[in-house]
N, C-alpha and C positions, 0 to 999 in steps of 0.2 A: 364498710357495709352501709347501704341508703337506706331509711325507710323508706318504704313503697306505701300509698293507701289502695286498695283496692275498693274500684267503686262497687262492686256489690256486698260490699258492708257497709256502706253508706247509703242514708235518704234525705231527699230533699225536704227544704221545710212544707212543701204543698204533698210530697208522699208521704210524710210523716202527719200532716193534721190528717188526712184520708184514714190514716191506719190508726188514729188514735178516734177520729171520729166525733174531731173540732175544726172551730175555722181557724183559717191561718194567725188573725191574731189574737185569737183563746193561744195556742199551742206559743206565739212570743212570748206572752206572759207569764207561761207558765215556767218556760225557758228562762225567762228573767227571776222570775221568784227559786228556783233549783239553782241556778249559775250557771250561766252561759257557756265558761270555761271548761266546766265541767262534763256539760251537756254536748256542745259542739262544736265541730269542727271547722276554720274557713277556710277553703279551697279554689283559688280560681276566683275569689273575691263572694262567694257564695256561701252561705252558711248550711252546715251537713250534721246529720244528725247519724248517731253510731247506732247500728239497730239493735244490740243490744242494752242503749235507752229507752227505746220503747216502753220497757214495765213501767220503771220509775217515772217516765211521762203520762202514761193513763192511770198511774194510783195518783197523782198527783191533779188530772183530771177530774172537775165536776160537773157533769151534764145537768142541765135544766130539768126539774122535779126529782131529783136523786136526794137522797137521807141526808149526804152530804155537801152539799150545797145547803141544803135549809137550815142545818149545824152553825153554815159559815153565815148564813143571810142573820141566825138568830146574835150571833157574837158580836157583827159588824151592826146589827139593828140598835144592841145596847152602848155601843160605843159613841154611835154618833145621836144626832136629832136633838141635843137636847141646849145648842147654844141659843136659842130662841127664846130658850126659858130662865136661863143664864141671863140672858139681856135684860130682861125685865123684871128679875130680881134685881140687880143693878140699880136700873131707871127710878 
């Protein structure tokens, strides 16, 4: 018994940012942060996305002025900026 893929349970990485409604590389990062392995598939030297990842792809999406994204800008805001002041306590 082969496995077979059927391509129409497959999308490409440029069908998939469309339907998630990011640019190509919003949708690899996000790929990168989820796992790749997990996410997708390579075929033909092409990387394929199962379309039943699509949820987990756009919960996983933050578009620009969304609740969430500002959540994340507020986390990464307190994390960083502050080696400048680090230095000159130092000096």
């Amino acid at each position: 018994m082969t496995d077979t893929i059927d391509p129409k349970d497959y999308l490409t990485m440029i069908q998939t940012a469309a339907k998630v409604g990011c640019t190509r590389r919003s949708l690899y990062r996000i790929i990168d942060r989820l796992g790749v392995s997990r996410i997708c598939t390579t075929a033909f030297g092409r990387r394929l996305v199962h379309k039943s990842m699509l949820p987990l792809i756009k919960a996983e999406y933050a578009p620009m002025g969304s609740e969430r994204r500002h959540e994340i800008a507020l986390v990464a805001g307190k994390a960083g900026g502050t080696a400048k002041a680090r230095n000159r306590a130092k000096a």
